[in-house]
Every structure is written in structure tokens, then in C-alpha cells.
N, C-alpha and C positions, 0 to 999 in steps of 0.2 A: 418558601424556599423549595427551589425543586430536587427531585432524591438525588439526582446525581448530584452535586452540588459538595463541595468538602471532601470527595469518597476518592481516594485513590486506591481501588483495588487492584488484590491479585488476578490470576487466573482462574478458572476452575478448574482445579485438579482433572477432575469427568469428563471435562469436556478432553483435553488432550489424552485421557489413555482412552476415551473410545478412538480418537484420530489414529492413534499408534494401536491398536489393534486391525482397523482399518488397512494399514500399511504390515502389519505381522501379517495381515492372512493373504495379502497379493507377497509379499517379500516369499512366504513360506517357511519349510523346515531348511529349505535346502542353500536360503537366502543370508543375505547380512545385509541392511541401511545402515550406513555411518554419515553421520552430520556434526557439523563443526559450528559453533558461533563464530561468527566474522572477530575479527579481532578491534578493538578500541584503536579509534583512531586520531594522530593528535594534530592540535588546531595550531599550537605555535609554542615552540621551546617546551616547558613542561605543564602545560595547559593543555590535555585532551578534551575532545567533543564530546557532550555529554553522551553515554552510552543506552543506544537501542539494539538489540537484538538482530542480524535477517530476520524475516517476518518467516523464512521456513522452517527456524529455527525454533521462532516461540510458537508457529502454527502447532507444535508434534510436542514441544514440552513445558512452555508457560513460562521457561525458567530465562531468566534476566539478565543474569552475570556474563561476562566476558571469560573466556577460556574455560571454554565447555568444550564439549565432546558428547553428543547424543547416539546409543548404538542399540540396534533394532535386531536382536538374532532368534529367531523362535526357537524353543528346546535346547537352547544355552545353559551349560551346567549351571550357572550362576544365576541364570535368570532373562527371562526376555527382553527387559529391558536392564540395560547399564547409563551409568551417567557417571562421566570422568568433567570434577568440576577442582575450583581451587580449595585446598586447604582450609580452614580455619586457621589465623593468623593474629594472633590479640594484639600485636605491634602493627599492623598494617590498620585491620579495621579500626584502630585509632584516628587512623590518617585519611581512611577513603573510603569506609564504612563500612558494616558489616556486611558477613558473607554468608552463607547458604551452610556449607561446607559437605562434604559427602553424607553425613549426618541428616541434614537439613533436604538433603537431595532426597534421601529416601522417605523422611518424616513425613514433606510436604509435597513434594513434586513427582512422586509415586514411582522412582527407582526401583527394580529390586535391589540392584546393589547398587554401589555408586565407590569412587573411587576419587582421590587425588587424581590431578589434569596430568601431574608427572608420572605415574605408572601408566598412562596410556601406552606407550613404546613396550611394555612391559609384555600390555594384552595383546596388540593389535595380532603376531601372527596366530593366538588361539584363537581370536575373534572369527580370522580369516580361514584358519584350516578347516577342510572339509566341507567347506560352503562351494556349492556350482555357483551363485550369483551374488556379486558384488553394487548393492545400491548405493553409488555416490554420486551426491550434486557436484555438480561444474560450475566455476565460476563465483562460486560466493566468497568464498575463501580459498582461490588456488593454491598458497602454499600448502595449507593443510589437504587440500586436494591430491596437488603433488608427492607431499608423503607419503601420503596411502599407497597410491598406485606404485612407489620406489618400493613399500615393504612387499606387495604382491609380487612386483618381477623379481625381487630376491626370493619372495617364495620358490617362486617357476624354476629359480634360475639353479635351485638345492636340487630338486629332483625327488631323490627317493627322501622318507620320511615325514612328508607334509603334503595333501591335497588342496593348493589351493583352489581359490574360485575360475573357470575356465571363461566368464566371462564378466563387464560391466557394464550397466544398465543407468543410466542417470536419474536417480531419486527424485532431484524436480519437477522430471517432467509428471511425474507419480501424484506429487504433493501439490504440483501446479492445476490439474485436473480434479484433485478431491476441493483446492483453495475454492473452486468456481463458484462452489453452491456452496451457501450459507447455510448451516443450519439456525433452529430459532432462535438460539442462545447466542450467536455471531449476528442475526440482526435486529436483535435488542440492544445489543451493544451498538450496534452503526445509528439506530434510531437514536442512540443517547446523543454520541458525536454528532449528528445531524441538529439534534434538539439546542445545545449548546453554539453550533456553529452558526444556522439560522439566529440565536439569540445576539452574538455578536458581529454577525452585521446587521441586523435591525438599532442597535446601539449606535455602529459607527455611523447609519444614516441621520438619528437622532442627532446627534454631535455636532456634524459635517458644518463648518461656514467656511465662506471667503474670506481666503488669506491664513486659512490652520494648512500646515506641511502634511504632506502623505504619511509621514512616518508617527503624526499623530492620531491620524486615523489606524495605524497599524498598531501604537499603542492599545489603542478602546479595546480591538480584537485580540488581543493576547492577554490582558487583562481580563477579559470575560473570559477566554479559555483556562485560564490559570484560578480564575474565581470556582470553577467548576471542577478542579482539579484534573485540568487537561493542559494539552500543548498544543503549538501548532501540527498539523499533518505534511507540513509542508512549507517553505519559506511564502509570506503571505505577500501578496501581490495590491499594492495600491498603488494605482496612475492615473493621475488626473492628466484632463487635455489629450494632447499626445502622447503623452505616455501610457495610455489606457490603449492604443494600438501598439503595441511591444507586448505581446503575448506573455512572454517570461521574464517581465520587469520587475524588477526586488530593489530597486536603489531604494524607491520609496523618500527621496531625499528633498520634493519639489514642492514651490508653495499648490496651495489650490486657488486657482478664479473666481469671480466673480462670472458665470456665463460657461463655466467648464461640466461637461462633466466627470466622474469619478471612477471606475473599475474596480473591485474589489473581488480577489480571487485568493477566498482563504478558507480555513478548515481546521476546524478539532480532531486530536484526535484522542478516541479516549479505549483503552486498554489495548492497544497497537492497531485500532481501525480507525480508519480515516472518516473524516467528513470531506465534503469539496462542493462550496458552494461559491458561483460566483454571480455579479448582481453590478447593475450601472445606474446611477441617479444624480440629479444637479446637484451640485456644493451648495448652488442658493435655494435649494428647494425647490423650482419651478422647472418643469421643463420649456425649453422655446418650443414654438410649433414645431420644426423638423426635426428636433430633438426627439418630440414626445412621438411621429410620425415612426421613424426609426422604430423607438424601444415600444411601439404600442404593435409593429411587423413581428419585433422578435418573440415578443410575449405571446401573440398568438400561431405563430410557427411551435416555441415550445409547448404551449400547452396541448395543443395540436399531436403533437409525436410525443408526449409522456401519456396521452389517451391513446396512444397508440401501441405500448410498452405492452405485452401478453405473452403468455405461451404460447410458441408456437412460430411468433415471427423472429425476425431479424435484427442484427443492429442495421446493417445496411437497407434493409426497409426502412427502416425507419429516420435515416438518413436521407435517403431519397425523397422521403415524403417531406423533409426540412428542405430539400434543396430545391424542390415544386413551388415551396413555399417563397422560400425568401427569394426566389430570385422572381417571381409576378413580384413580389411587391417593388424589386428593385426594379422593375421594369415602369410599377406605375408610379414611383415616383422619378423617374428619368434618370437616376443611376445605371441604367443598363439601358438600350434600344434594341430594339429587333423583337421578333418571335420568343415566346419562350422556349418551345423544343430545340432553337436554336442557341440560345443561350445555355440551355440545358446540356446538350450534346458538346458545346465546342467550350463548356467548363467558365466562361464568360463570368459568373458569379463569385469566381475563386478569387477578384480583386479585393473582395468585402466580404468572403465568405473563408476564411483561410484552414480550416480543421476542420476532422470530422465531428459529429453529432456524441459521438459517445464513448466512453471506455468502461472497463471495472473498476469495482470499486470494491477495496476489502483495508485489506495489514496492508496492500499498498495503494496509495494514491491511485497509480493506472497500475490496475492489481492484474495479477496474473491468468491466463488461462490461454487456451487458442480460440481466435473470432474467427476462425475457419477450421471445418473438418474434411479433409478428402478434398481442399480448392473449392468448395462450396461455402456460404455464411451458415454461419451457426446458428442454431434454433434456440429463441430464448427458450430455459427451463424454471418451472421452480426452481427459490433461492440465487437464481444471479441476481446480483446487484451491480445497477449500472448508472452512469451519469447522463442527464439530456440538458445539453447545456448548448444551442445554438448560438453563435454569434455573429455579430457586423462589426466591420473595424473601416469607421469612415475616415482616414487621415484630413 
């Protein structure tokens, strides 16, 4: 049995207050971060989706629950860190399980204080007075967004007796540039999701015959991720035939051929990191000649630009060096004619070549960060992690 296997852990506590101390010492004395969990959201009548966290959310504090409030003030009477979560309720956690409760906030999630999510209205303008700088995300949660910024302009709008913040600054982009680089404790964990994901599609190829439906090939793969005490990272993607050229296909509803082959674009993920691995091979086991001509180009394009993966270059190098690629081979197998700089220059390959070579990879699938600084490409560093995933899509 492998270690991950049964384990549903928490977070490490250590790892999130180094993060939030990271974020206290650019925020400052003079600063406030406030960050909100998104709120649970429902799938139909009184059945909501099961609930994940924003990933900047559980980046800064681990914690899981819905109707939180995370607040970043250095030299705060109360404490540098607050956390406004929900109550402890012995009628509800009956019904929808336990909770944390403010208690729990500070036992294990390393509050100094913590508070019921309903006296938040209570703090916010001592949170805000006398702070120059306002760090709030955009976007994750706009109402809760919207709030904040409603109790600031009432601040402004009193005048005398309260200093509020004179300006605001958006936390994401803060938390967006620390997400980039992994430290080792964040790619131990992606190796885990990697380790699990890799395991179940090597499974669902095992499996695979003519005439089983996609959606039981999508079975194998959630079943492995669930065996290992994970989920998917993402709605998992199997299409056989044509439907393996549909990029973002999730029906998953179709039988497989005999002479097809299969797409599989799916991923674990285990303690809010993703996996994302995607992979094509016959339903009969065999590939035909131009079958195996094809995925024997792409195999050597990727392995090609993942030896190519270093400090110091690019993603867009390394993009280029897959587009060198696959577009001679599409040349020698006569999907494309002419020169290749010509090909190259007038994009020609983009029939069979539809995306680029790479994204991030972290808490999200195409995880966060900027792949350009100053209109120039960014230089890989230590700790990004990235996908090399070339593809051909022969309709």
C-alpha cells in the first residue's frame, strides 16, 4: 500500500503562519489584508456542491469551512492574526457536520483570536481605523468585497474621529506571486497528486476495451483517486474517437470502438493541489501505423521540451521549441506542405496544434501567477511548477 493511500489530511498549521507572516511583513504596521471564503454554492433546490475553499483562501490559513473571514493587521490590539468563522452549533452539526468553531480556530488553525462570522460588522471599522493600506481581493467574493469597501467610504464619509485607510491595494495580486514558487512541503504534496493520478490512468488503460462507455473509463479514475483519499482536480475528460478532439469534453457519455482511440485528461487532487495529467492510447490495445506515427511525434516533442524545462528559460521557449517540432513532423507526414519557417511564421500548424505547451500548476489546475513580467516571458525559477503537455487534434 502506498503512504498516501486512506490519509485524508489536514493542513500544516507551519506552513500557513510562515505564509501569513510573509504577507504581515509586506502588509506592515500600517496595513490590513482581509480575505473572505467564497461562499457554498448550491447545485439545485437544497442540495449544495460539495464545498472547497478559494485556493487564496486555504493558501493563508488551511481552514475549510464556509463563512470565514481571514484578517491580517500587524500590531492589532487583539492580535495579528483574527479569524471570524461560524459558531459552534450542536443542532446544525447534527445535520451537516461539525465545525471548527472560534475555539477550534485558535486551537488548531493558529488565530490569535477568532470570533463568531456575525460579530465581523462589529470589528470591521476598528480593523480599518488607522490603517493607510487596505489589502483586499477582487473578485473571489464580490459581495463580501463590496462590503468592505461600503464600510470604508462610511468611514471617509464621518470625517473627524476615525482614520481610515487612504488607499487599496489588491491582496491577490500579493498572494498570486508568493502562490508561484512552491516551497518543498507544497511539492511533496503535488508529487503525491501526481503519484495517485499517474496510478489511475495507467489503470484506466489496463481496463479500456471495445464497446465499454467513456464514463466507465471515468469511473476506474475516480475510484483510484477516492481509493487514495482524493478527488478529482478537476471534471475528468474522457473522449474517444471524436470526442477526444473537443478539448473540454466532460459528457463522457459515448460508447468506445473498436479502432478508436481514447483521451484521458484527468487529475487528483490531494490536499487542494492539483494533478493534471493527460495521455491517448487505442481502446484495442494496438495502435494502427498512423496512429502510433502521430502519438510516437508527440512523445518525442514532449520529452523533447520537459528536457528542456530549467532555470532560467521560458515557457514560451519552450513552446517554440514544441512548435519546431510538431509542425516538421506534420510536414513529414503530409499534414502540412510547404517549408517549415513558413509554416511556422503563418501559424499553419494551429489546425492540429490548438494550445499552448504549458500552464501552472498548484491549489489550481491553470494556477496562478503572471507568465509575463514588464511584456517580456518570464524566467522559469526554483519551485514553479508547470505542465508540458503538447498536443495534435486530427479530426
Amino acid at each position: 500500500m502506498r503512504d498516501q493511500r486512506h490519509l485524508r489530511h489536514t493542513d500544516d498549521p507551519a506552513d500557513h503562519a510562515e505564509r501569513r507572516a510573509r504577507v504581515a511583513n509586506i502588509v506592515g504596521a500600517e496595513g490590513v489584508a482581509i480575505i473572505a471564503a467564497t461562499p457554498e454554492r448550491n447545485r439545485n433546490n437544497d442540495v449544495d456542491y460539495p464545498y472547497r475553499p478559494n485556493s487564496d483562501f486555504r493558501y493563508l490559513t488551511g481552514f475549510c469551512e464556509p463563512e470565514a473571514i481571514a484578517v491580517i493587521a500587524p500590531g492589532f490590539d487583539e492580535g495579528d492574526y483574527l479569524l471570524f468563522c461560524r459558531a459552534r452549533n450542536a443542532d446544525q452539526e447534527i445535520w451537516i457536520g461539525r465545525r471548527a468553531g472560534p475555539e477550534g480556530a485558535m486551537a488548531d488553525y493558529g488565530a490569535d483570536r477568532a470570533y463568531a462570522i456575525d460579530e465581523f460588522e462589529d470589528w470591521i471599522g476598528r480593523l480599518l481605523d488607522g490603517r493607510r493600506t487596505l489589502y483586499l481581493t477582487f473578485g473571489g467574493h464580490p459581495e463580501f468585497e463590496q462590503s468592505v469597501l461600503d464600510h470604508l467610504g462610511a468611514l471617509r464619509s464621518q470625517g473627524r474621529g476615525s482614520v481610515p485607510p487612504r488607499e487599496v491595494l489588491a491582496l491577490d495580486v500579493l498572494l498570486h506571486e508568493m502562490r508561484l514558487r512552491k516551497s518543498e512541503s507544497e511539492i511533496a504534496l503535488m508529487r503525491q497528486a501526481a503519484a495517485t493520478s499517474a496510478r489511475a490512468h495507467a489503470a484506466a488503460m489496463q481496463s479500456v476495451r471495445p464497446g465499454m462507455y467513456e464514463y466507465q473509463l471515468a469511473a476506474i479514475l475516480h475510484y483510484t483517486f477516492e481509493s487514495d483519499g482524493m478527488h478529482w482536480a478537476y471534471p475528468s475528460i474522457v473522449g474517444a474517437g471524436e470526442n477526444a478532439c473537443v478539448l473540454h469534453y466532460i459528457e463522457n457519455s459515448a460508447p468506445m470502438a473498436d479502432g478508436d482511440l481514447v483521451l484521458i485528461d484527468a487529475g487528483a487532487e490531494y490536499r487542494g493541489y492539483a494533478g493534471d495529467i493527460t495521455r491517448t492510447f487505442p481502446v484495442n490495445g494496438r495502435f494502427s501505423p498512423a496512429q502510433r506515427e502521430l502519438y510516437d511525434l508527440v512523445l518525442e516533442a514532449q520529452c523533447r521540451a520537459v528536457a528542456a524545462v530549467a532555470p532560467g528559460t521560458t515557457l514560451q521557449a519552450i513552446h517554440e521549441g514544441v512548435v519546431r517540432d510538431l509542425t516538421d513532423g506534420l510536414i513529414r507526414l503530409g499534414l502540412l506542405e510547404g517549408p517549415l519557417e513558413t509554416r511556422i511564421d503563418d501559424h499553419g500548424y494551429r489546425r492540429f496544434f490548438l494550445h499552448a505547451t504549458s500552464h501552472w500548476l498548484g491549489l489550481d489546475v491553470h494556477d496562478v501567477g503572471d507568465y509575463r513580467l514588464e511584456g517580456q516571458p518570464r524566467e522559469l525559477m526554483p519551485g514553479m511548477v508547470l505542465t508540458v503537455e503538447p498536443g495534435l487534434y486530427i479530426p
